[in-house]
Structures are given as C-alpha cells and as structure tokens.
PDB file of N, H, CA, C and O in Angstrom:
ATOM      1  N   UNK A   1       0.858  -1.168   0.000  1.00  0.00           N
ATOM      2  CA  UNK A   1       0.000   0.000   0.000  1.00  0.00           C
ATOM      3  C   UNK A   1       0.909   1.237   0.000  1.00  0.00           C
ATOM      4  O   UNK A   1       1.960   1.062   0.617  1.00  0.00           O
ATOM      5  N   UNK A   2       0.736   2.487  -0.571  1.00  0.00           N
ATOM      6  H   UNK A   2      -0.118   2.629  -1.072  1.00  0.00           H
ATOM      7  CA  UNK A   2       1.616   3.448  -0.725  1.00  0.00           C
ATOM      8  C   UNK A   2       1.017   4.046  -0.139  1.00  0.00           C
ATOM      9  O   UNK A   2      -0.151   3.833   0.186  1.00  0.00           O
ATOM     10  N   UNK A   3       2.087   5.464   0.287  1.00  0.00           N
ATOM     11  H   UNK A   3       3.035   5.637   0.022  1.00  0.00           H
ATOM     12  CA  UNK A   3       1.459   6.289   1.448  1.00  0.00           C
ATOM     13  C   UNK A   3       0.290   7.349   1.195  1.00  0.00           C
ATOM     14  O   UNK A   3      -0.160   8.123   2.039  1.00  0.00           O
ATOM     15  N   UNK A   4      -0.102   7.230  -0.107  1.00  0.00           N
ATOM     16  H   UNK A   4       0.264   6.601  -0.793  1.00  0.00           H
ATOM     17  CA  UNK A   4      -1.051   7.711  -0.631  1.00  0.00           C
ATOM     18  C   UNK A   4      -2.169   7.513  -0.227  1.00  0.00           C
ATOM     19  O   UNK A   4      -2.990   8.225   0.351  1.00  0.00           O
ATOM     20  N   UNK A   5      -2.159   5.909  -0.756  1.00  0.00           N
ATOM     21  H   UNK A   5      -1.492   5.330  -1.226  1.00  0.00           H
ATOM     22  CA  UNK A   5      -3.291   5.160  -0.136  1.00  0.00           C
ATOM     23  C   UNK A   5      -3.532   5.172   1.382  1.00  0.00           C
ATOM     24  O   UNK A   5      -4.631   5.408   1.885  1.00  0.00           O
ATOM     25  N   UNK A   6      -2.402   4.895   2.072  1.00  0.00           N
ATOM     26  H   UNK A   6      -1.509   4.703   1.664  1.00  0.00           H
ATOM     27  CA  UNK A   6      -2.630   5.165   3.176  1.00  0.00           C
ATOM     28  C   UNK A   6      -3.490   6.145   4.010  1.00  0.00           C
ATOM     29  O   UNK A   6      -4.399   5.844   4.782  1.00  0.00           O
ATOM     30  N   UNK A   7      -3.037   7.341   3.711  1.00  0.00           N
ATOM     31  H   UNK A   7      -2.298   7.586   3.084  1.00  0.00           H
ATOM     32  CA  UNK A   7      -3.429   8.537   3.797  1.00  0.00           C
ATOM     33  C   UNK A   7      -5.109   8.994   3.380  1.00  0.00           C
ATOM     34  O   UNK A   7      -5.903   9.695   4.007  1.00  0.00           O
ATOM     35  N   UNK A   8      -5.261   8.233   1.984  1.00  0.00           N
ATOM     36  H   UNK A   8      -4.616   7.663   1.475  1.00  0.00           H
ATOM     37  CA  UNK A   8      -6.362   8.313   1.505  1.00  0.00           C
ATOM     38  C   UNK A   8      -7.713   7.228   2.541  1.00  0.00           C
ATOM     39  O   UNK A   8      -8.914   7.412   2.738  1.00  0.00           O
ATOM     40  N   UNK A   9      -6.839   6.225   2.944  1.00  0.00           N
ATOM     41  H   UNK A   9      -5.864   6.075   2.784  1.00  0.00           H
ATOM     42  CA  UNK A   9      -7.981   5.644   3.843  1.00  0.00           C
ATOM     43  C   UNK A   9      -8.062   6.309   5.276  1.00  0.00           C
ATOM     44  O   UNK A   9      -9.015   6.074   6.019  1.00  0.00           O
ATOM     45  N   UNK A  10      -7.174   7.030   5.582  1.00  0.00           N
ATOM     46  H   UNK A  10      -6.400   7.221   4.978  1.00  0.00           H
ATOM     47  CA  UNK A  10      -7.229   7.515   7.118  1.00  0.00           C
ATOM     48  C   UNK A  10      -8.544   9.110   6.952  1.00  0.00           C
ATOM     49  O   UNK A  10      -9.448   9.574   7.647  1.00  0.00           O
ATOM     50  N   UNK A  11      -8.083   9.343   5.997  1.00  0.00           N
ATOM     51  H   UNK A  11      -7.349   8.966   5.433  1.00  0.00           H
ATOM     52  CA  UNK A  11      -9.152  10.734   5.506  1.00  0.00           C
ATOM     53  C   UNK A  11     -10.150  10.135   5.475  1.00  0.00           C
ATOM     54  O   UNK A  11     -10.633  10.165   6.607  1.00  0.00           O
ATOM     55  N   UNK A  12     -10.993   9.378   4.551  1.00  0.00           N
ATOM     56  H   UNK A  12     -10.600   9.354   3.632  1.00  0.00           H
ATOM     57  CA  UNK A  12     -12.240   9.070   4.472  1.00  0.00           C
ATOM     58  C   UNK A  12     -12.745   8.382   5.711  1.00  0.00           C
ATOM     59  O   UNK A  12     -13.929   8.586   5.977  1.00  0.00           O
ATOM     60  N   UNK A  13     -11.688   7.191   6.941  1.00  0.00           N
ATOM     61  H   UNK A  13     -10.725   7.026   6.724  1.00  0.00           H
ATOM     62  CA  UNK A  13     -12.688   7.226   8.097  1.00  0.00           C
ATOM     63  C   UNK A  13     -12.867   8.458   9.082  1.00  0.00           C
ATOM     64  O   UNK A  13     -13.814   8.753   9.812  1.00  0.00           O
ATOM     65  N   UNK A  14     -11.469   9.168   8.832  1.00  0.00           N
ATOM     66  H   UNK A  14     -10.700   8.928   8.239  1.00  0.00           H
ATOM     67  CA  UNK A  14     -12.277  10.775   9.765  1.00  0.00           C
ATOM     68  C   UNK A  14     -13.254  11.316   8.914  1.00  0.00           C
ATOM     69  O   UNK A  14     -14.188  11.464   9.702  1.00  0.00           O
ATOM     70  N   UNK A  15     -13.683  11.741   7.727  1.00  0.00           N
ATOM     71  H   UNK A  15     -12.924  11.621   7.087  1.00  0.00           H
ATOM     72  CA  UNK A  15     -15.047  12.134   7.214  1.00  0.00           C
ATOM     73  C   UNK A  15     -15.642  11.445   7.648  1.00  0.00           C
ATOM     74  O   UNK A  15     -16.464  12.163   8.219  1.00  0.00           O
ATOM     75  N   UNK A  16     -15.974  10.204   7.904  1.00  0.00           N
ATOM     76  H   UNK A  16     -15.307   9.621   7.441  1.00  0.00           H
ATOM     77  CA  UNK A  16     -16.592   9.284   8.045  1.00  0.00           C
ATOM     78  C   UNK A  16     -17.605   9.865   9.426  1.00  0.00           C
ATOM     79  O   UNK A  16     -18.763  10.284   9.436  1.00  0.00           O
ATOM     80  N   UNK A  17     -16.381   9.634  10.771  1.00  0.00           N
ATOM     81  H   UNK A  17     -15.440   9.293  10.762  1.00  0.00           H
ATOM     82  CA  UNK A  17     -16.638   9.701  12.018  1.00  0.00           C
ATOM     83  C   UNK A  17     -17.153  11.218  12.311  1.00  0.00           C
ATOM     84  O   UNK A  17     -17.995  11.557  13.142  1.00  0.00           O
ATOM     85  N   UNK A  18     -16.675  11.756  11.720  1.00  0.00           N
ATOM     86  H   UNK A  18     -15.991  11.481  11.044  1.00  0.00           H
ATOM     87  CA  UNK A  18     -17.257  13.506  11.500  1.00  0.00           C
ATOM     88  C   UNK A  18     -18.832  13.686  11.302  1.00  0.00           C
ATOM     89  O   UNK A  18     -19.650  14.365  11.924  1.00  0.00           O
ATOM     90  N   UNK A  19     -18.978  12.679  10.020  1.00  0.00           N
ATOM     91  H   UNK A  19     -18.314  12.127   9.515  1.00  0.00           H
ATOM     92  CA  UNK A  19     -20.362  13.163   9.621  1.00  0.00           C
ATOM     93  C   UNK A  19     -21.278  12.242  11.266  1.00  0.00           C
ATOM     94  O   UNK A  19     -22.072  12.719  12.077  1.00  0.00           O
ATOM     95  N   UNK A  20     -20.839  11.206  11.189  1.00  0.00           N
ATOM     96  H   UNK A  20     -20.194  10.818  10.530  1.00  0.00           H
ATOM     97  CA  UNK A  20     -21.644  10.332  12.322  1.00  0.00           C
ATOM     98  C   UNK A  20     -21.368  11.484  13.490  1.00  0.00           C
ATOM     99  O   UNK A  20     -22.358  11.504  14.222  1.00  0.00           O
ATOM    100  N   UNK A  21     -20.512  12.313  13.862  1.00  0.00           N
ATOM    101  H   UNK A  21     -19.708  12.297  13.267  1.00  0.00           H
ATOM    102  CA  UNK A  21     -20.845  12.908  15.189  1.00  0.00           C
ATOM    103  C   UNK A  21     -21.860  13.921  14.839  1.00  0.00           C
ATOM    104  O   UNK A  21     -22.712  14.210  15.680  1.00  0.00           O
ATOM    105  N   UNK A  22     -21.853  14.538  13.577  1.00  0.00           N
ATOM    106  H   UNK A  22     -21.161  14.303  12.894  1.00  0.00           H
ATOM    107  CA  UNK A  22     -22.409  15.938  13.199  1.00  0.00           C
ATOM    108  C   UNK A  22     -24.151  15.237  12.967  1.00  0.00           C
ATOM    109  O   UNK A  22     -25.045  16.077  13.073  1.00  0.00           O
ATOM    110  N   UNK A  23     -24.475  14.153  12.744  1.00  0.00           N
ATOM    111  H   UNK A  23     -23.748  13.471  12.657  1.00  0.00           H
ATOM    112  CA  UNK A  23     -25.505  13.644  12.866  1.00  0.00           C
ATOM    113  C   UNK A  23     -26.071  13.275  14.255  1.00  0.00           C
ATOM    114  O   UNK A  23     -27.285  13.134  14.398  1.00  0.00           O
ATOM    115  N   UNK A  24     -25.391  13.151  15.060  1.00  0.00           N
ATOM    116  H   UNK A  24     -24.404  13.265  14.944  1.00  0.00           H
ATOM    117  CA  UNK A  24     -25.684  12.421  16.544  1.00  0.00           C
ATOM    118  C   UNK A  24     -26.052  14.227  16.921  1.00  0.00           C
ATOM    119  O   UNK A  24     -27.162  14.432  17.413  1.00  0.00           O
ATOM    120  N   UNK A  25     -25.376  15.132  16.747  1.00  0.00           N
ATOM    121  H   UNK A  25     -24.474  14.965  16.347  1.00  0.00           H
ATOM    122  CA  UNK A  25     -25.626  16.343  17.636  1.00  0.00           C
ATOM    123  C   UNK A  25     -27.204  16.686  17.379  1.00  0.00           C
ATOM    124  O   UNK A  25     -27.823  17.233  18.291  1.00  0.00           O
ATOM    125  N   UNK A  26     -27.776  16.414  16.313  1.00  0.00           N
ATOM    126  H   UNK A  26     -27.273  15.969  15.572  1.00  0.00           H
ATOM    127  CA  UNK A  26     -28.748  16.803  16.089  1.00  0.00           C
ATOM    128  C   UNK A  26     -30.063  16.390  17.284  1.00  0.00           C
ATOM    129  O   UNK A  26     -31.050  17.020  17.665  1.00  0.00           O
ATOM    130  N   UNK A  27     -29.614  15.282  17.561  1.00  0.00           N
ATOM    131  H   UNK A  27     -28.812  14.771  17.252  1.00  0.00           H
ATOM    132  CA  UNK A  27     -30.672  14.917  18.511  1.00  0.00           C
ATOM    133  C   UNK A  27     -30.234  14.780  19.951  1.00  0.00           C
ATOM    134  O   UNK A  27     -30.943  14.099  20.692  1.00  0.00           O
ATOM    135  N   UNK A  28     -29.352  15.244  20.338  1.00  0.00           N
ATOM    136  H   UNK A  28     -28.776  15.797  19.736  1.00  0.00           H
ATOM    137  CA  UNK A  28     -28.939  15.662  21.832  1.00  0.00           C
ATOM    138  C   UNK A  28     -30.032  16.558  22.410  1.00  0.00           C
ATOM    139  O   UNK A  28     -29.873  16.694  23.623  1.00  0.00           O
ATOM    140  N   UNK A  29     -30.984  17.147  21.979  1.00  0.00           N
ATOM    141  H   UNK A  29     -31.113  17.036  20.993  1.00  0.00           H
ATOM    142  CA  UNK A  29     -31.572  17.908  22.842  1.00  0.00           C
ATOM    143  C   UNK A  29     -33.289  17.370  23.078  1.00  0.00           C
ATOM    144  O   UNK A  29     -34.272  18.077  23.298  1.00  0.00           O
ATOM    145  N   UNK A  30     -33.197  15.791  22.931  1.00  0.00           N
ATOM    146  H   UNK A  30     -32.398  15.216  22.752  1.00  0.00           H
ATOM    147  CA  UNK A  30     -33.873  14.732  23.243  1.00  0.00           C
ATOM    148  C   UNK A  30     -33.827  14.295  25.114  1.00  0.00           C
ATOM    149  O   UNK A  30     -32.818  13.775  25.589  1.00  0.00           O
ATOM    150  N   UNK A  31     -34.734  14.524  25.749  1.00  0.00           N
ATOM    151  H   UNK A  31     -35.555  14.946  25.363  1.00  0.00           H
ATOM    152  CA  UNK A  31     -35.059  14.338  26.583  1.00  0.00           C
ATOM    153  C   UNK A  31     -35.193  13.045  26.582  1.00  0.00           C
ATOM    154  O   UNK A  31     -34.198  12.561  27.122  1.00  0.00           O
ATOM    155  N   UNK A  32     -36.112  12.041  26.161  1.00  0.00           N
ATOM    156  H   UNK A  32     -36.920  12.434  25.722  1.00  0.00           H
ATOM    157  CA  UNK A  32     -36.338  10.942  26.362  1.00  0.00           C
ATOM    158  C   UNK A  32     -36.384   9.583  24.931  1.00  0.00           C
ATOM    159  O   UNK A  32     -35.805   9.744  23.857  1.00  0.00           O
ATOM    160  N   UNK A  33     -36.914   8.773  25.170  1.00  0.00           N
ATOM    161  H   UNK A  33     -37.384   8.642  26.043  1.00  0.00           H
ATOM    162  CA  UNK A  33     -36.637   7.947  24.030  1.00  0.00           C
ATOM    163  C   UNK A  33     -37.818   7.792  23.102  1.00  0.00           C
ATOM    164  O   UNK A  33     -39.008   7.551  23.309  1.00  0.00           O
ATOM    165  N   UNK A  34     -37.125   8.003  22.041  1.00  0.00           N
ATOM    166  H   UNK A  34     -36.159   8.199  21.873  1.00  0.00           H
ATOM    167  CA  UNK A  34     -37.531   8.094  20.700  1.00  0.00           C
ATOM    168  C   UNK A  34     -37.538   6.991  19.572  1.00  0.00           C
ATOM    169  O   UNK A  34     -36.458   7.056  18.983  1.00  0.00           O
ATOM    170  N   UNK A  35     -38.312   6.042  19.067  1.00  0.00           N
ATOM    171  H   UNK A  35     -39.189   5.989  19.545  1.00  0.00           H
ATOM    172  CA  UNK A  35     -38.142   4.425  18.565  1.00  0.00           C
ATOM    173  C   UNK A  35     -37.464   5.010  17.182  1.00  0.00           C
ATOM    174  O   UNK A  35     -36.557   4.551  16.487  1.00  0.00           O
ATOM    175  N   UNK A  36     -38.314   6.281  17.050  1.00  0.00           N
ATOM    176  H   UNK A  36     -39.050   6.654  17.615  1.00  0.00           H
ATOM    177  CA  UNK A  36     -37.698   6.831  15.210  1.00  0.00           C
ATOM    178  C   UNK A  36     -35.884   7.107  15.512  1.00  0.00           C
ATOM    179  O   UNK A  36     -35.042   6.378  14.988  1.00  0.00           O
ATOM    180  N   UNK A  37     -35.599   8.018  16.232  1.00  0.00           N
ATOM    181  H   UNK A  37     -36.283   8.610  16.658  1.00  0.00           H
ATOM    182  CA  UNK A  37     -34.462   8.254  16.416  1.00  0.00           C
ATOM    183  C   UNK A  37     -33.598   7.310  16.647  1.00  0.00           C
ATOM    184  O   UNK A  37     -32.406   7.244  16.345  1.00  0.00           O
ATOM    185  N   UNK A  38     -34.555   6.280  17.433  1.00  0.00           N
ATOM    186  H   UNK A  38     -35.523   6.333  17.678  1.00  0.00           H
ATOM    187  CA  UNK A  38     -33.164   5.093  17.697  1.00  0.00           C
ATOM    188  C   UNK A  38     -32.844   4.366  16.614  1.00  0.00           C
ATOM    189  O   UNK A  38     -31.742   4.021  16.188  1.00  0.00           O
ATOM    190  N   UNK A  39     -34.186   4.128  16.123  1.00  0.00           N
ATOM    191  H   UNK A  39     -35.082   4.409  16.469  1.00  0.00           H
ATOM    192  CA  UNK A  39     -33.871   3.577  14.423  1.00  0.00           C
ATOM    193  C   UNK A  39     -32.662   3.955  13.771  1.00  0.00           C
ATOM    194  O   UNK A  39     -31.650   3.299  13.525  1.00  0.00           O
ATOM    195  N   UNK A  40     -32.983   5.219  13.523  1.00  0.00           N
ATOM    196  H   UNK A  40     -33.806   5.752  13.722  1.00  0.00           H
ATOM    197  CA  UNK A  40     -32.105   5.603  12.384  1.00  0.00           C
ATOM    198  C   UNK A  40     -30.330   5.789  13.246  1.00  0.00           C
ATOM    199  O   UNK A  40     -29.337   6.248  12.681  1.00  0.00           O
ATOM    200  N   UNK A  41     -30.372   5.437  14.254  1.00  0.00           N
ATOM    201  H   UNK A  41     -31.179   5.065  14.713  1.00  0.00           H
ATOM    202  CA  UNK A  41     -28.820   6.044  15.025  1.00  0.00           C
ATOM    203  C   UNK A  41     -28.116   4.491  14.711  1.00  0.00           C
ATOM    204  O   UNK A  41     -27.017   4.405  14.163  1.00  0.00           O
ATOM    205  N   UNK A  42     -28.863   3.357  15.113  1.00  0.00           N
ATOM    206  H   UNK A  42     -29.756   3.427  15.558  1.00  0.00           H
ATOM    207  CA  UNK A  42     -28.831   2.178  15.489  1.00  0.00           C
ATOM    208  C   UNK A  42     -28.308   1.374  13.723  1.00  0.00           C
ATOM    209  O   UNK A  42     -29.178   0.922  12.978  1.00  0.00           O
ATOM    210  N   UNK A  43     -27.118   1.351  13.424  1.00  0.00           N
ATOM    211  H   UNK A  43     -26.412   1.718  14.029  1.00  0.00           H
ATOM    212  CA  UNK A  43     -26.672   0.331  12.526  1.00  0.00           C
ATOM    213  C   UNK A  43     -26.904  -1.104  12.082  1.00  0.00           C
ATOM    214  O   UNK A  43     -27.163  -1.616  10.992  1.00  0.00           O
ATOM    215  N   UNK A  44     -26.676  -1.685  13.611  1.00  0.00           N
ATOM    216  H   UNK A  44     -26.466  -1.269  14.496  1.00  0.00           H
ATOM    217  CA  UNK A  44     -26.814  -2.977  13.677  1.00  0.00           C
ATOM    218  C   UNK A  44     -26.478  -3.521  15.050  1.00  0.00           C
ATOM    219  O   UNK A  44     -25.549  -3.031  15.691  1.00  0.00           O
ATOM    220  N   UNK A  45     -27.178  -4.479  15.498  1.00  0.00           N
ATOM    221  H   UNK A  45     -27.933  -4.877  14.977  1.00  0.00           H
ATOM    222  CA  UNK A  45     -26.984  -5.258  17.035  1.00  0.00           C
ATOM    223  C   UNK A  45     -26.998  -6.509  16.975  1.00  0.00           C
ATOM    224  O   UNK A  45     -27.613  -7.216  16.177  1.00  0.00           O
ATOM    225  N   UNK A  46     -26.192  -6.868  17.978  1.00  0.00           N
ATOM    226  H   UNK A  46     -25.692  -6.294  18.626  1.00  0.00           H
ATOM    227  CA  UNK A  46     -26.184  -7.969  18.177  1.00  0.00           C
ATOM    228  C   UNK A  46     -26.792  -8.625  19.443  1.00  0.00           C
ATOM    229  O   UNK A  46     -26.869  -7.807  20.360  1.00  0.00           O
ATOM    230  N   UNK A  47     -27.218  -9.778  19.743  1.00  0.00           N
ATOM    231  H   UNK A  47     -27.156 -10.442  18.998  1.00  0.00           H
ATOM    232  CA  UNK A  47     -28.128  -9.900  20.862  1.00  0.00           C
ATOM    233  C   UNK A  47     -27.523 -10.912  21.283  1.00  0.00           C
ATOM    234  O   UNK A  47     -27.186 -11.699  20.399  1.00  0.00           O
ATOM    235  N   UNK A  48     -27.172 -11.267  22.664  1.00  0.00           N
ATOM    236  H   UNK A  48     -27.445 -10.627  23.382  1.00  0.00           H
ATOM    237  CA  UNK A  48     -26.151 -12.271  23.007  1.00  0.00           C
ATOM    238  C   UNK A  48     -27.421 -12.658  23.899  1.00  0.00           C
ATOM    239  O   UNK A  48     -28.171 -11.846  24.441  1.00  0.00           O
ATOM    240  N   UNK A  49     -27.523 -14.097  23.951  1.00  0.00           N
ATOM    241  H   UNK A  49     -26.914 -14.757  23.511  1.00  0.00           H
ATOM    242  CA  UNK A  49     -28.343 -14.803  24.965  1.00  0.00           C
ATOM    243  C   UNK A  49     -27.714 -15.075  26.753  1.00  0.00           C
ATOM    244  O   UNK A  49     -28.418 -15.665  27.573  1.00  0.00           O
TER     245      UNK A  49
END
C-alpha cells in the first residue's frame, strides 16, 4: 500500500466519524426515548443470549 493510499484511507474514516458525530448532535436535545431516532442512530446489534 503506498502512502497515498494510506493517507487516503485515514481521511475518508475521519469524514466518516465527523459526519456520524455531526448527525448524533442533532438529537442531543432529546429528553427521552424516541423508537424513530433510535432507528435511524442504530446500525446494527447484536443480541447475546
């Protein structure tokens, strides 16, 4: 991998993590729980027995 590439993957997961925080701020001023909001925050889970 050249340091290009390198570089080029370290940029796109900070855009990455950027946009996911700049999306999370939006609903900080949520008092309580919301099924829509959790939806859309919520990627994927796993459920351990």
């Amino acid at each position: 991998m050249s340091d290009a590439e390198a570089r080029e993957i370290v940029e796109e997961a900070g855009q990455r993590e950027y946009r996911e925080a700049f999306r999370i701020r939006e609903y900080l001023h949520l008092e309580g729980y919301d099924k829509r909001v959790m939806a859309s925050l919520i990627e994927s889970a796993k459920v351990m027995g």
